[in-house]
Every structure is written in structure tokens, then in C-alpha cells.
C-alpha positions in Angstrom: 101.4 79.4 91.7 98.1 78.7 92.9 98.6 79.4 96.3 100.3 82.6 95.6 97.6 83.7 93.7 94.6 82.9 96.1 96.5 84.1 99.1 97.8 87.9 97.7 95.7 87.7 94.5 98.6 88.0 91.9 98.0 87.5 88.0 99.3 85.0 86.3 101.5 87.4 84.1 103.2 88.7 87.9 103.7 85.2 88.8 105.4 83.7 85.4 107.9 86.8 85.5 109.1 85.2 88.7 112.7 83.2 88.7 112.1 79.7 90.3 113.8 80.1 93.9 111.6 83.8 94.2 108.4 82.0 93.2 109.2 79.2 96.2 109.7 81.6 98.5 106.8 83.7 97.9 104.8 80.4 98.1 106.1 80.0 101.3 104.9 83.4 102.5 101.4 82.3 101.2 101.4 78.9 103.0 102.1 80.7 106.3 99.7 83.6 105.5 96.6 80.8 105.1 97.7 79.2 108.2 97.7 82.5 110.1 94.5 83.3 108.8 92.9 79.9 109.7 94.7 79.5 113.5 96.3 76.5 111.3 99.2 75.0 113.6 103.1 74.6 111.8 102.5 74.0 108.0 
């Protein structure tokens, strides 16, 4: 949830209304955002 919310800046209310498998993806959108914002390499 944390990297959800530092990345797109969600509340916590937005993130708890998420189902499991939704939450894991959008926590994969956020790892790859943070590596495309710091020239990171593959996760």
C-alpha cells in the first residue's frame, strides 16, 4: 500500500476499498512508475 500511495498519492480510504489481486497490480504499476522515474533498470 505504501508504494501506491507515495507513487500516485492515493488515501488510505481509496486503497482499503481495493480487492487483493487490484491492489497487487496497482502496486505493480507503482514499482515500474519509481523505476521509470529514477532510470532504475528491470525491478
Amino acid at each position: 500500500m505504501a508504494d501506491i500511495a507515495a507513487i500516485f498519492h492515493w488515501p488510505l480510504a481509496a486503497l482499503e476499498a481495493l480487492e487483493l489481486p487490484e491492489l497487487l497490480g496497482w502496486r505493480r504499476r507503482a514499482v515500474d512508475r519509481f523505476n521509470r522515474m529514477w532510470g532504475k533498470g528491470d525491478r
